[in-house]
DOPAVO-772408 format. One record per residue (C-alpha): residue number from 1; residue in one letter; x, y, z. Coordinates in Angstrom, 2 decimals. Layout:
// residues N
+--------+------+---------+---------+---------+
: drenfi : mike :       u :       v :       w :
+--------+------+---------+---------+---------+
:    NUM :    a :       X :       Y :       Z :
...
+--------+------+---------+---------+---------+
This chain:
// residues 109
+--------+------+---------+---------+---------+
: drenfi : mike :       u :       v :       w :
+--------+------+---------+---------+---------+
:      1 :    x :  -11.33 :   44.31 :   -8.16 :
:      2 :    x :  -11.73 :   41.88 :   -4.74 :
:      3 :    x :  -14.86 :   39.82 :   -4.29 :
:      4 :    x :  -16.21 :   40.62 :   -1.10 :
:      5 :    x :  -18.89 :   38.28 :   -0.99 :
:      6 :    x :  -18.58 :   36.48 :    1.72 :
:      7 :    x :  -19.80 :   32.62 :    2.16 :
:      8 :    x :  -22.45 :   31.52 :    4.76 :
:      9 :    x :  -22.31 :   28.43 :    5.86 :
:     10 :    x :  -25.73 :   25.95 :    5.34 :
:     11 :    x :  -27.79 :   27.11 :    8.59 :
:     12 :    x :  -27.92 :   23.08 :    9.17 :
:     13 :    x :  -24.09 :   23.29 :    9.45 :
:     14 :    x :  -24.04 :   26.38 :   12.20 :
:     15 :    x :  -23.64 :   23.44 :   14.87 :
:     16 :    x :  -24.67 :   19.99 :   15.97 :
:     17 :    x :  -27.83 :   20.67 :   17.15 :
:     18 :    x :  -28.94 :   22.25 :   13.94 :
:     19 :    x :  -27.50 :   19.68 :   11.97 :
:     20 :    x :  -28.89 :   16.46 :   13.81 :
:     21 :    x :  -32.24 :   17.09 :   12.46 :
:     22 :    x :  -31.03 :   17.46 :    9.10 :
:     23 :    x :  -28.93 :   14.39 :    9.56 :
:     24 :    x :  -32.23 :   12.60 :   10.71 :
:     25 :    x :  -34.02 :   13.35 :    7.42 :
:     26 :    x :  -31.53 :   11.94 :    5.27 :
:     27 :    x :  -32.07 :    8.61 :    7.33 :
:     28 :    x :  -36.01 :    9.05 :    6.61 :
:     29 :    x :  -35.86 :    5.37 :    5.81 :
:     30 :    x :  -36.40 :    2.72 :    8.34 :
:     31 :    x :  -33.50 :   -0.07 :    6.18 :
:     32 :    x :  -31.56 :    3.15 :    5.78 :
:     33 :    x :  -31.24 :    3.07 :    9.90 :
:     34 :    x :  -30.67 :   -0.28 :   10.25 :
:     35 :    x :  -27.67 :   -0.27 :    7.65 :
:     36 :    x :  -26.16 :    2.22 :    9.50 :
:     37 :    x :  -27.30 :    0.40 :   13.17 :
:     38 :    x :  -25.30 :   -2.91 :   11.93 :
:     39 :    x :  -22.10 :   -0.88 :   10.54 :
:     40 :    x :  -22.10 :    0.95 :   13.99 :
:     41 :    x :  -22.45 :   -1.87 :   16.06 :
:     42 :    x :  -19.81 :   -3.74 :   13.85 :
:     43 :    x :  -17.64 :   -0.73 :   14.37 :
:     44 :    x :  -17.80 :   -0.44 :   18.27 :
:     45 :    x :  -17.11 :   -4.45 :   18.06 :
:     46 :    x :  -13.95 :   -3.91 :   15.90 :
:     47 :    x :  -12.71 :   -1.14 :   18.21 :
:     48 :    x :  -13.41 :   -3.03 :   21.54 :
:     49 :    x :  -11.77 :   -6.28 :   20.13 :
:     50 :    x :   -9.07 :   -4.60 :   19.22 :
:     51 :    x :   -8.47 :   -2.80 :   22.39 :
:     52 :    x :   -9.08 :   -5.99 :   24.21 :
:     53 :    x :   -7.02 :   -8.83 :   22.45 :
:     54 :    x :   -4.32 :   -6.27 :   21.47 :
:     55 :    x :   -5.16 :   -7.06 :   17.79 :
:     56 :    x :   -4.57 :   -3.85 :   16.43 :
:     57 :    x :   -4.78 :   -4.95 :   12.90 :
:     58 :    x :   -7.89 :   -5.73 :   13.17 :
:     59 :    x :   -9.28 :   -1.47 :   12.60 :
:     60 :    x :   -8.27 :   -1.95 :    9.47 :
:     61 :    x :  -12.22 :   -2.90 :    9.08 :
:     62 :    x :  -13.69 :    0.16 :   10.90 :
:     63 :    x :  -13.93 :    1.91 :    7.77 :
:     64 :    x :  -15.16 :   -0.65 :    5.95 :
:     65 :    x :  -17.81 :   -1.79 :    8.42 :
:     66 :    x :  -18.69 :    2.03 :    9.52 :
:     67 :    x :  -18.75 :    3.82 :    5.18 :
:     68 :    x :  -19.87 :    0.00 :    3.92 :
:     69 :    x :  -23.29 :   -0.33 :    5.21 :
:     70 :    x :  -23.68 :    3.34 :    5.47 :
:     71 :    x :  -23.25 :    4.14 :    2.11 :
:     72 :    x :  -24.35 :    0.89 :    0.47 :
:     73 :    x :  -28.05 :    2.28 :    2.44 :
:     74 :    x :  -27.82 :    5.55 :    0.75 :
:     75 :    x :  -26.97 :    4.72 :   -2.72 :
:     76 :    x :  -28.84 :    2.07 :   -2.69 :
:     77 :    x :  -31.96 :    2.27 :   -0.03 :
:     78 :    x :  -32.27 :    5.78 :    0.49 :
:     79 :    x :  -31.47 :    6.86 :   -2.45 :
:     80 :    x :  -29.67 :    9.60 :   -1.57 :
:     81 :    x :  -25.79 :   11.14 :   -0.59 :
:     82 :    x :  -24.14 :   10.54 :    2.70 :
:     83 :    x :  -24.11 :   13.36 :    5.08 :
:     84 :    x :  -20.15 :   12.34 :    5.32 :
:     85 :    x :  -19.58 :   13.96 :    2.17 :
:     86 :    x :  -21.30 :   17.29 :    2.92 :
:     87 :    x :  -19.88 :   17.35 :    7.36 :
:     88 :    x :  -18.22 :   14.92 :    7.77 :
:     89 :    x :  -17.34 :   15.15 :   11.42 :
:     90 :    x :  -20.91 :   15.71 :   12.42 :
:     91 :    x :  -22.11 :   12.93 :   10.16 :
:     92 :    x :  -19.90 :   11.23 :   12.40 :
:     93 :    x :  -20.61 :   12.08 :   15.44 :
:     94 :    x :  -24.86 :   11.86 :   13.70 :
:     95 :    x :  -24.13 :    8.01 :   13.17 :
:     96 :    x :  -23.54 :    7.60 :   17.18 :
:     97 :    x :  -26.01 :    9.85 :   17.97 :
:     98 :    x :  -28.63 :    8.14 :   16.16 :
:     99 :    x :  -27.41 :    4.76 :   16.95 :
:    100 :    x :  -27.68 :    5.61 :   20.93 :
:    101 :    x :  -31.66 :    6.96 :   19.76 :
:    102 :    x :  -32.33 :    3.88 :   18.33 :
:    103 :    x :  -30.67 :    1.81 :   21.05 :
:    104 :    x :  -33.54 :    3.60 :   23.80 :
:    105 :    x :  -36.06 :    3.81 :   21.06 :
:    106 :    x :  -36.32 :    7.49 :   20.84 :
:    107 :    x :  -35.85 :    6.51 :   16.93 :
:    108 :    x :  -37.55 :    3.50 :   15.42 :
:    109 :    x :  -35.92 :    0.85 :   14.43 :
+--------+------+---------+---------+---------+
């Protein structure tokens, strides 16, 4: 006998612009952001130092700067799981996204 059930994905997880307000929710609290503002800005640092002084080495800290505060502000703050676990590419590209929103204030900070 085959199964022929077939598996939909979440609606949230049709496309980016479904997700983003899902994404948003689970960031519901303002230290939350703010974790996540710091390991993004650290991130963007790391990379750009890197590129610039040729210190390659030095993206060994991405991860740790980028999953670090994120996670430390869900477990801890937000009480909740990170979006990276359930998409992680568009938690990904969700940390930029909402980084740039709270960099023009669209989002508070």
């Amino acid at each position: 006998m085959t199964n022929t059930t077939s598996v939909e994905p979440a609606p949230h997880l049709a496309s980016f612009k479904a997700f983003y307000p899902f994404y948003l929710g689970e960031h519901a609290n303002r230290a939350c952001r703010r974790l996540h503002f710091v390991g993004t800005s650290l991130v963007i640092f790391t990379v750009a130092y890197a590129l610039f002084t040729g210190r390659y080495a030095s993206l060994w800290f991405v991860p740790l700067f980028g999953y670090g505060f994120a996670w430390y502000a869900h477990f801890f703050i937000e009480k909740n799981r990170p979006a990276t676990f359930k998409a992680p590419f568009y938690s990904l590209a969700g940390d930029f996204v909402m980084f740039k929103d709270m960099l023009i204030g669209r989002i508070p900070f």
